[in-house]
N, CA, C and O atoms as a GROMACS GRO file, in nm:
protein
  364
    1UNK      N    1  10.908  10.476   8.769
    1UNK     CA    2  11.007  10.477   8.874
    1UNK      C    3  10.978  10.363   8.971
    1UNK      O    4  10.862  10.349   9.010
    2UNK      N    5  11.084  10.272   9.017
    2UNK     CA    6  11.070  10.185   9.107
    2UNK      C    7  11.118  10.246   9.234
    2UNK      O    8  11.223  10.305   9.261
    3UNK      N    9  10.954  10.199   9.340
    3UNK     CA   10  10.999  10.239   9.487
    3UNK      C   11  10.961  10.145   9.572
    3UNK      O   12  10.843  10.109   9.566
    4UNK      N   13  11.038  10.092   9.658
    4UNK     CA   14  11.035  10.029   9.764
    4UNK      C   15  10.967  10.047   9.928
    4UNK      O   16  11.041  10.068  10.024
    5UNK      N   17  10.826  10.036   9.941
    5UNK     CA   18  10.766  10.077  10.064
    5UNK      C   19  10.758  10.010  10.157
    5UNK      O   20  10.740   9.890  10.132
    6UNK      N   21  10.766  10.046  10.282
    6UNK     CA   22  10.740   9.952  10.373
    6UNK      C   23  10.700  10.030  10.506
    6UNK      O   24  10.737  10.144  10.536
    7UNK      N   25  10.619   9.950  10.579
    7UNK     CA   26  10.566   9.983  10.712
    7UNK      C   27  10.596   9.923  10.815
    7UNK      O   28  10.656   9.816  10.806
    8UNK      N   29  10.564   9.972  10.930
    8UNK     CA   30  10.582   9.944  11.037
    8UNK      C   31  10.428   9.976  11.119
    8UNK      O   32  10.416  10.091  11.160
    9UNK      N   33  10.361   9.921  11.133
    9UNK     CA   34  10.224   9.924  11.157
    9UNK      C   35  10.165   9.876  11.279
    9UNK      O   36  10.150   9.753  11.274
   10UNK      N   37  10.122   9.931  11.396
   10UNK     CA   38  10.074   9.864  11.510
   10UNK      C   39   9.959   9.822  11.555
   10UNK      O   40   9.941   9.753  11.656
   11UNK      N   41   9.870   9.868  11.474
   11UNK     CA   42   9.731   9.830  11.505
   11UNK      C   43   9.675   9.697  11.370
   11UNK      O   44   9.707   9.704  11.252
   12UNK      N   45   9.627   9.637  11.404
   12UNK     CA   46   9.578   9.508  11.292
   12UNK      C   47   9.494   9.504  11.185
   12UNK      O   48   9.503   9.441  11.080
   13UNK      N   49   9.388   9.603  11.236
   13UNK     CA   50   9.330   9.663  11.121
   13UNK      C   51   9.400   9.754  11.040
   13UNK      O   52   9.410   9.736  10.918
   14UNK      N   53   9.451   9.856  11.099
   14UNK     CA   54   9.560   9.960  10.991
   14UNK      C   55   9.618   9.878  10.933
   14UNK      O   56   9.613   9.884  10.810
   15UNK      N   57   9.703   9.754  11.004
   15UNK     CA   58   9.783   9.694  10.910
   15UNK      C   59   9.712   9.636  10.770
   15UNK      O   60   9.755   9.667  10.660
   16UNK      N   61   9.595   9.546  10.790
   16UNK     CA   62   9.559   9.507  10.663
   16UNK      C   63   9.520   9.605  10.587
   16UNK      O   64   9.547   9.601  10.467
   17UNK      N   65   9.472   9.679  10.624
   17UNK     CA   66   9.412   9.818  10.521
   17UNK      C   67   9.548   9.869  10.458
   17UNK      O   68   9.535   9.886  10.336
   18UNK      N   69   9.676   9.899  10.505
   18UNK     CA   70   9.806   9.932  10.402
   18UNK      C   71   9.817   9.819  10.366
   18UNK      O   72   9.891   9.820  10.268
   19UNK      N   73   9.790   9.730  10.386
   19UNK     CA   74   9.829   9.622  10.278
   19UNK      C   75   9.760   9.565  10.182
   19UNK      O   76   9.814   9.546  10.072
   20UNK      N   77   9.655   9.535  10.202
   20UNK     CA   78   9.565   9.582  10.072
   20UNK      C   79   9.593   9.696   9.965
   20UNK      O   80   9.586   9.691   9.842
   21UNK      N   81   9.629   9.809  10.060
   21UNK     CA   82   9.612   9.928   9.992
   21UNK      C   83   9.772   9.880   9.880
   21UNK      O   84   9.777   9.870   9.757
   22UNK      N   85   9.871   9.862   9.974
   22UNK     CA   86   9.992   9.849   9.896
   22UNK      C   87   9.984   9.735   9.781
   22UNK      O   88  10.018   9.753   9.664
   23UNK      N   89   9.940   9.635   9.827
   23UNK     CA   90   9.886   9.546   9.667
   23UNK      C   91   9.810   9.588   9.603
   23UNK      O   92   9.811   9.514   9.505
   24UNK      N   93   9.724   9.675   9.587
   24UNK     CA   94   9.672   9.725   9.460
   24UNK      C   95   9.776   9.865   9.383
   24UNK      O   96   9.734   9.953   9.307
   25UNK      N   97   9.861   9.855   9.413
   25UNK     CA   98   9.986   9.987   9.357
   25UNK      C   99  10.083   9.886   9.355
   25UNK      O  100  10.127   9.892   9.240
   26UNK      N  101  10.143   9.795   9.416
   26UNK     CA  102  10.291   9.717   9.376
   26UNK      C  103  10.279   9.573   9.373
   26UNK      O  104  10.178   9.520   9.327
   27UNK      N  105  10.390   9.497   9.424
   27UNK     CA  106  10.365   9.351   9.440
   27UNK      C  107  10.483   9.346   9.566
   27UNK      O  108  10.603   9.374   9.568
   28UNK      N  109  10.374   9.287   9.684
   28UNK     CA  110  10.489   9.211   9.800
   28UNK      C  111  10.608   9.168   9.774
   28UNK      O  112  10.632   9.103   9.672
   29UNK      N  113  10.712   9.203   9.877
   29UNK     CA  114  10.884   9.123   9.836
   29UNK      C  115  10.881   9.064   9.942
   29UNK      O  116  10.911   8.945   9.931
   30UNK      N  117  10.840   9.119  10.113
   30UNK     CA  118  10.893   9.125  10.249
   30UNK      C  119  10.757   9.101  10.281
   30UNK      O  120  10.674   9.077  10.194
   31UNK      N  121  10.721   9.110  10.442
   31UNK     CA  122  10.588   9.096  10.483
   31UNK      C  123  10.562   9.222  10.451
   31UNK      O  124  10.495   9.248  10.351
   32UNK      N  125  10.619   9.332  10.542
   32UNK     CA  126  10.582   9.452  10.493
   32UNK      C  127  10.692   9.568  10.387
   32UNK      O  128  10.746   9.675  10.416
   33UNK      N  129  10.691   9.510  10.295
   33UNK     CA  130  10.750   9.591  10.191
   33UNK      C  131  10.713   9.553  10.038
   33UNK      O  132  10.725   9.436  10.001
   34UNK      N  133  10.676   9.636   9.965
   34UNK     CA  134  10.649   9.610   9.867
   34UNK      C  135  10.735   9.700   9.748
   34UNK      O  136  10.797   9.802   9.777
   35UNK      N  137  10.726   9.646   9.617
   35UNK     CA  138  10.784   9.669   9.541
   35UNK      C  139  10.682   9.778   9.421
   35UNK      O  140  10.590   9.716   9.368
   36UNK      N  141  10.690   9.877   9.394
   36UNK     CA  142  10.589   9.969   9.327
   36UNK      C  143  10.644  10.058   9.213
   36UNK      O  144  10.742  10.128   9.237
   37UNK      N  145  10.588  10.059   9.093
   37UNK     CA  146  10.650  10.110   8.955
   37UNK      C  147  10.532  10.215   8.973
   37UNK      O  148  10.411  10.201   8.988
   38UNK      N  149  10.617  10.330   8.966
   38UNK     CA  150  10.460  10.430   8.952
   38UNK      C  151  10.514  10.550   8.897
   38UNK      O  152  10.634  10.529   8.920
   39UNK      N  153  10.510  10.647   8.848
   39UNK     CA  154  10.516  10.764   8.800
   39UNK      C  155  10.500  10.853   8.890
   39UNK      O  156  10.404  10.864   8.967
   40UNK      N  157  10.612  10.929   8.882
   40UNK     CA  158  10.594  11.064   9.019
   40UNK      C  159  10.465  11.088   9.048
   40UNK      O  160  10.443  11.083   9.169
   41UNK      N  161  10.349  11.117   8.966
   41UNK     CA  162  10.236  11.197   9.010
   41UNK      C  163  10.187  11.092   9.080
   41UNK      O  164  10.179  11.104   9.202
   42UNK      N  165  10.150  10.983   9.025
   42UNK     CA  166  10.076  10.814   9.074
   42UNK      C  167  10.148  10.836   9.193
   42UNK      O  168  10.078  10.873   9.287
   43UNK      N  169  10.294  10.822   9.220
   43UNK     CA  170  10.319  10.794   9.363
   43UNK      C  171  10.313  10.903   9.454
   43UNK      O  172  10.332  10.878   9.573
   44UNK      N  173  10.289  11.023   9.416
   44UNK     CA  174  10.240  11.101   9.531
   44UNK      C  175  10.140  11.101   9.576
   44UNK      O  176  10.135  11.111   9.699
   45UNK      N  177   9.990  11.087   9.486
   45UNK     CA  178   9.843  11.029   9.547
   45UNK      C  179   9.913  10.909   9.594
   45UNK      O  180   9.933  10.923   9.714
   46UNK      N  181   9.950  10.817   9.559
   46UNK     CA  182   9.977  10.677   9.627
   46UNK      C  183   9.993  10.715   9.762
   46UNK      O  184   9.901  10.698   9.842
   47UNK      N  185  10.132  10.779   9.806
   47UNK     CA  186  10.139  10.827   9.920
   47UNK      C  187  10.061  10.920  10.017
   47UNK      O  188  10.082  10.925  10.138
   48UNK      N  189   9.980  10.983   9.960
   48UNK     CA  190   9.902  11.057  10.038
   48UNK      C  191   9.788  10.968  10.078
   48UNK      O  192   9.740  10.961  10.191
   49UNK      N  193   9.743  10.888   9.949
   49UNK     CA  194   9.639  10.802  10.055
   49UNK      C  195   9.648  10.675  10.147
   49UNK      O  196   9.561  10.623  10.217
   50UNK      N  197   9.814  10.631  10.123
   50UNK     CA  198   9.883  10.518  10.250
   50UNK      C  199   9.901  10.626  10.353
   50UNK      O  200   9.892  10.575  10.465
   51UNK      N  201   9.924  10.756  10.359
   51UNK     CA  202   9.909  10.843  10.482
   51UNK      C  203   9.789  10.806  10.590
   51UNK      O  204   9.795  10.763  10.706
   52UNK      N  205   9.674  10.841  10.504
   52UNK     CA  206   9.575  10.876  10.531
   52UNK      C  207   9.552  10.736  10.633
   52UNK      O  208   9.491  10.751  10.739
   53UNK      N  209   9.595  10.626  10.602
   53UNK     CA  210   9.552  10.474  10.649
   53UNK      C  211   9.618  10.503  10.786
   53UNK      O  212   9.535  10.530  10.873
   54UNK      N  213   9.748  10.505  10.826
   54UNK     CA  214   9.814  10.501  10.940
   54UNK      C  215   9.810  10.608  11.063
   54UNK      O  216   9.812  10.721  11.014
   55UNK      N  217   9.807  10.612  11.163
   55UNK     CA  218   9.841  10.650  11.267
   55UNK      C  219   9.974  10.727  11.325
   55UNK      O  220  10.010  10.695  11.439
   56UNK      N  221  10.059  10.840  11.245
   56UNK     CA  222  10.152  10.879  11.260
   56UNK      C  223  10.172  10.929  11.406
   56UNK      O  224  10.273  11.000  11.414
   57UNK      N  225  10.116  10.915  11.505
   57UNK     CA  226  10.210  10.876  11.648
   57UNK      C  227  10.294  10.726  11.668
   57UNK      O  228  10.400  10.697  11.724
   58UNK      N  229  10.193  10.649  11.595
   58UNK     CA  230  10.255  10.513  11.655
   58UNK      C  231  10.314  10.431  11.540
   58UNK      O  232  10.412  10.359  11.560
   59UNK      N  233  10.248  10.442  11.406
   59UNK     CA  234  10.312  10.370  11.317
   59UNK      C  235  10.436  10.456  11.206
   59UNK      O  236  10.480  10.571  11.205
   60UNK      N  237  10.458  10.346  11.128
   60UNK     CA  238  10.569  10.445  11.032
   60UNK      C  239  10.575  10.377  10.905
   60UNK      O  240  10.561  10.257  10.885
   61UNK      N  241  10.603  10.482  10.808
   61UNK     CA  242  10.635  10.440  10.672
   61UNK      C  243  10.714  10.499  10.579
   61UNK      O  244  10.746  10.617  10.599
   62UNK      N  245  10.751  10.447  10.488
   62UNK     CA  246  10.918  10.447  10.455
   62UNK      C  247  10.932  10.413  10.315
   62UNK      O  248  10.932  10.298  10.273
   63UNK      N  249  10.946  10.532  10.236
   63UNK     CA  250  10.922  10.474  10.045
   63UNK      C  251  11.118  10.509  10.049
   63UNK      O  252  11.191  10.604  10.078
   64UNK      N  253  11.131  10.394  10.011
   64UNK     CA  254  11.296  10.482   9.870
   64UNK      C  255  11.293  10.473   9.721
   64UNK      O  256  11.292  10.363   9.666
   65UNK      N  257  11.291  10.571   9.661
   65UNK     CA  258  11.288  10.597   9.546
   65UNK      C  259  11.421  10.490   9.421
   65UNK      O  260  11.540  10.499   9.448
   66UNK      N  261  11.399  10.447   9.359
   66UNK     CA  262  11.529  10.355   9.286
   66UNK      C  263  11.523  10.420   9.151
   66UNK      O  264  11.432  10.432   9.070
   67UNK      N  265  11.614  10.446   9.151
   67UNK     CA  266  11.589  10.504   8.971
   67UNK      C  267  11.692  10.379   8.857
   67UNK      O  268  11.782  10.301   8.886
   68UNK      N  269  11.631  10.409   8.739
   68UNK     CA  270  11.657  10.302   8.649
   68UNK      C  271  11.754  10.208   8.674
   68UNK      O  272  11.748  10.092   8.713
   69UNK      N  273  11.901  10.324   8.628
   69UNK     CA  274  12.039  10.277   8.645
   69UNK      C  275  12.031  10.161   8.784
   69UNK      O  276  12.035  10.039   8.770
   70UNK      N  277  12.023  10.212   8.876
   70UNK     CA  278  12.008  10.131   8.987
   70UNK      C  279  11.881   9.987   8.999
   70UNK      O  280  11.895   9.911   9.095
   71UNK      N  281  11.826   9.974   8.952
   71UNK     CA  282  11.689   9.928   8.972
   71UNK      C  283  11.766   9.801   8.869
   71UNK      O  284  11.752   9.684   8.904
   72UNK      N  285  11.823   9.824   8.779
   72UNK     CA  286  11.845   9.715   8.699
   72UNK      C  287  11.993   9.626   8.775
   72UNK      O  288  12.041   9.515   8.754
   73UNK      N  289  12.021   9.706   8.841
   73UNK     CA  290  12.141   9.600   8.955
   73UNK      C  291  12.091   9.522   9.062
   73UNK      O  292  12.160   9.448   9.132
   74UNK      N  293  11.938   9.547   9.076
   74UNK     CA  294  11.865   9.467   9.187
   74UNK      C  295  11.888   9.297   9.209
   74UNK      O  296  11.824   9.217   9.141
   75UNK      N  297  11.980   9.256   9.302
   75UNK     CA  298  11.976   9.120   9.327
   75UNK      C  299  11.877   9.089   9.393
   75UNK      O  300  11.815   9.150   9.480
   76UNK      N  301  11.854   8.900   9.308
   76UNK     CA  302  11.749   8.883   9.411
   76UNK      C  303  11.830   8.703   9.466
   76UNK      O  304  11.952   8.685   9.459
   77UNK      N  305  11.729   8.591   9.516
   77UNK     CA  306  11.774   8.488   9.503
   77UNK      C  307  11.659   8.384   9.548
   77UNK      O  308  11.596   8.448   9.632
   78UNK      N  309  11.631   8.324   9.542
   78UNK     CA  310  11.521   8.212   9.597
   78UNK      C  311  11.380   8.220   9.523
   78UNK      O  312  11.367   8.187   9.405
   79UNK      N  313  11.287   8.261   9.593
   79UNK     CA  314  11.146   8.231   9.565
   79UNK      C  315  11.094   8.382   9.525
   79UNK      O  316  10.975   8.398   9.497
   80UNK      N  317  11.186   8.489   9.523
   80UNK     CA  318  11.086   8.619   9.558
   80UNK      C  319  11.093   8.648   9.378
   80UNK      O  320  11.178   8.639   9.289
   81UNK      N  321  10.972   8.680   9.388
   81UNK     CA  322  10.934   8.748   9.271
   81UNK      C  323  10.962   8.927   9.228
   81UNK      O  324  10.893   8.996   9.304
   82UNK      N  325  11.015   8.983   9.165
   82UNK     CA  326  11.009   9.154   9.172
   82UNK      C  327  10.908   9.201   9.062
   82UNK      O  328  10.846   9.123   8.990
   83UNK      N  329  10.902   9.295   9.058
   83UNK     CA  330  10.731   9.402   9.001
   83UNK      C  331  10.780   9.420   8.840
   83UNK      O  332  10.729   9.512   8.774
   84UNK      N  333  10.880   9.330   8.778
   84UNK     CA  334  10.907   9.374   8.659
   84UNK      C  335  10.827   9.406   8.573
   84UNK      O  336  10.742   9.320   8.550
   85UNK      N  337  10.816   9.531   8.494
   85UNK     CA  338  10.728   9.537   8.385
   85UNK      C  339  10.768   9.481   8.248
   85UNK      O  340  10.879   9.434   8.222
   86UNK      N  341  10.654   9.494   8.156
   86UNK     CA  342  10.742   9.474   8.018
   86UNK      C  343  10.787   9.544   7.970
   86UNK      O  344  10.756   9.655   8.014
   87UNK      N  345  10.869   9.548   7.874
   87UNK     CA  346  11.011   9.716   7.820
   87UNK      C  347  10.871   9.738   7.703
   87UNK      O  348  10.805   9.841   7.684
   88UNK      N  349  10.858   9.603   7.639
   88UNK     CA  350  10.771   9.645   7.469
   88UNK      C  351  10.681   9.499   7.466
   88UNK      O  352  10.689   9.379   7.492
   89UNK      N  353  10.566   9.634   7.399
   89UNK     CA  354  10.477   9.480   7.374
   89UNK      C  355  10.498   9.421   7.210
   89UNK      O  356  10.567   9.490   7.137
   90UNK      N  357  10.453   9.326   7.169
   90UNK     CA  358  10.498   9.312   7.069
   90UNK      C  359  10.395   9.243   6.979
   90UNK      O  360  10.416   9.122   6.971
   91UNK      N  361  10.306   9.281   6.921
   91UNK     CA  362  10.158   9.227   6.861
   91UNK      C  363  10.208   9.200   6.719
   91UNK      O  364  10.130   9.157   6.634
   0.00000   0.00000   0.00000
C-alpha cells in the first residue's frame, strides 16, 4: 500500500530523528513528506514508532493511505522521483 507522510515538526532534533526515521521506511517527495510502500502491519509499527519520535502538544503528523487504483494516477513533473517498486523480477 502506498502512503504519503508528512510532518510538521518544531523542535530540530525531533525533526531530524522523523526524518531519518521516515527514510529508512519510504523515499522523500517534499521536505517533509515522504512517499512509503508498506503493508498494513509494517505501517502500523511504522507509525507507532514515528509516534514515539514527536511531541504531540506541539508537533503533528499526517499519513494518507493511496490504494492501487489511485496510486497509479499519481502525477508527477520535474525532478521528483516517487517510491516505485518493481511489479516482477525477472532472472
Amino acid at each position: 500500500m502506498l502512503t504519503l507522510v508528512g510532518y510538521d515538526i518544531t523542535d530540530h532534533k525531533r525533526l531530524a530523528k522523523a526524518a531519518r526515521y521516515c527514510g529508512d521506511h519510504g523515499v522523500r517527495v517534499q521536505y517533509s513528506f515522504f512517499e512509503c510502500r508498506l503493508e498494513a502491519d509494517r505501517l502500523e509499527i511504522f507509525w507507532l514508532g514515528l509516534e514515539e519520535l514527536i511531541d504531540p502538544v506541539s508537533d503533528r503528523l499526517v499519513a494518507y493511505r493511496i490504494g492501487h487504483a489511485c496510486a497509479k494516477e499519481i502525477l508527477t513533473s520535474g525532478t521528483m522521483q516517487g517510491s516505485s517498486l518493481p511489479i516482477a523480477y525477472v532472472f
